[in-house]
C-alpha positions as CSV (number, residue, x, y, z in Angstrom):
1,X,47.4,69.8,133.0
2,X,49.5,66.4,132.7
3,X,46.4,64.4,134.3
4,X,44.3,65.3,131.0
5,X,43.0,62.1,128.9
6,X,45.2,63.4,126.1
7,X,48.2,60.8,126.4
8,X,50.6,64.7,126.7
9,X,48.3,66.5,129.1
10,X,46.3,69.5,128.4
11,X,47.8,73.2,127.6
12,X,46.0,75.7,129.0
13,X,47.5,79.1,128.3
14,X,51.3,79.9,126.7
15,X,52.5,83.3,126.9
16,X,56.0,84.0,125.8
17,X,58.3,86.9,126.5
18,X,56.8,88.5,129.4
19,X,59.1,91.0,130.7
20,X,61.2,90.4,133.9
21,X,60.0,93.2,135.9
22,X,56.2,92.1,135.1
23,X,54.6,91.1,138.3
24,X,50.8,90.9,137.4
25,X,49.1,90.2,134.4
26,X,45.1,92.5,134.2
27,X,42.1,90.7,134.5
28,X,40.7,89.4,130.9
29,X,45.0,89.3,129.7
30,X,44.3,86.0,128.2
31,X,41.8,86.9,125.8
32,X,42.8,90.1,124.6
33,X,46.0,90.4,123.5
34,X,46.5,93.9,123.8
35,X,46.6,93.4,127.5
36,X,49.6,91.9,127.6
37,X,52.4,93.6,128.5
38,X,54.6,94.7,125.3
39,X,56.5,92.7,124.0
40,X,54.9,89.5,125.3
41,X,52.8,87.3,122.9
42,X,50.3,84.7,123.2
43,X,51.3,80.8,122.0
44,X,48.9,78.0,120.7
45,X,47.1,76.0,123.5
46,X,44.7,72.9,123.0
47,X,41.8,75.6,123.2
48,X,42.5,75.8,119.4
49,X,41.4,72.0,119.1
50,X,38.1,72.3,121.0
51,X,37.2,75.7,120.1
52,X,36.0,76.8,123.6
53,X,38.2,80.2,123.4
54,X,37.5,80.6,119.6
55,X,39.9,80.4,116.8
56,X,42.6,82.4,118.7
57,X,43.4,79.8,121.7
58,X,42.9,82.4,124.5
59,X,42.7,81.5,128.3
60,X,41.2,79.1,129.4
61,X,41.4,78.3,133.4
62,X,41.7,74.8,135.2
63,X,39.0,72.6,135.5
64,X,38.8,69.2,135.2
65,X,35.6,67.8,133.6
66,X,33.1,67.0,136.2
67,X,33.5,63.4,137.6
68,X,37.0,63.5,136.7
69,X,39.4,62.8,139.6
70,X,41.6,65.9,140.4
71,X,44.2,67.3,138.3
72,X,47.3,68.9,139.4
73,X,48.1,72.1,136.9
74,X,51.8,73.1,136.4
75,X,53.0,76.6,136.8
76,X,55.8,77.7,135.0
C-alpha cells in the first residue's frame, strides 16, 4: 500500500516460498499458517506494529482508513 501515511507505505501480507504450481491460496490462509501450502511461510507485515492481526502479523486486507483518498495496493 505505497499511498499509506507511513513515509514506505504499508505491508499488508508477505508470504514467501509458495510453490510454482500453486494456483489458489484457501479461505482464512493468512491467519493460519497451516493453510499454506508446504513449504511456504508467512513474513512480518506492519500488522505486527498495530496489533490488529495479533502478535503473529497475519492477513490483513486493503482498506484505506475512512476519509482517506484511495489507495492503490501492489500485487506481487
Amino acid at each position: 500500500d505505497p499511498d499509506a501515511p507511513t513515509g514506505a507505505g504499508f505491508w499488508h501480507w508477505t508470504v514467501y516460498n509458495i510453490p510454482p504450481t500453486t494456483t489458489s491460496l484457501p479461505q482464512g490462509a493468512g491467519n493460519a499458517p497451516g493453510s499454506l501450502p508446504m513449504g511456504a511461510y508467512g513474513g512480518a507485515t506492519d500488522f505486527l506494529d498495530t496489533g490488529a492481526t495479533g502478535a503473529n502479523g497475519n492477513y490483513g486486507g486493503p482498506c484505506p482508513p475512512v476519509a482517506d483518498k484511495p489507495h492503490r495496493y501492489i500485487f506481487t
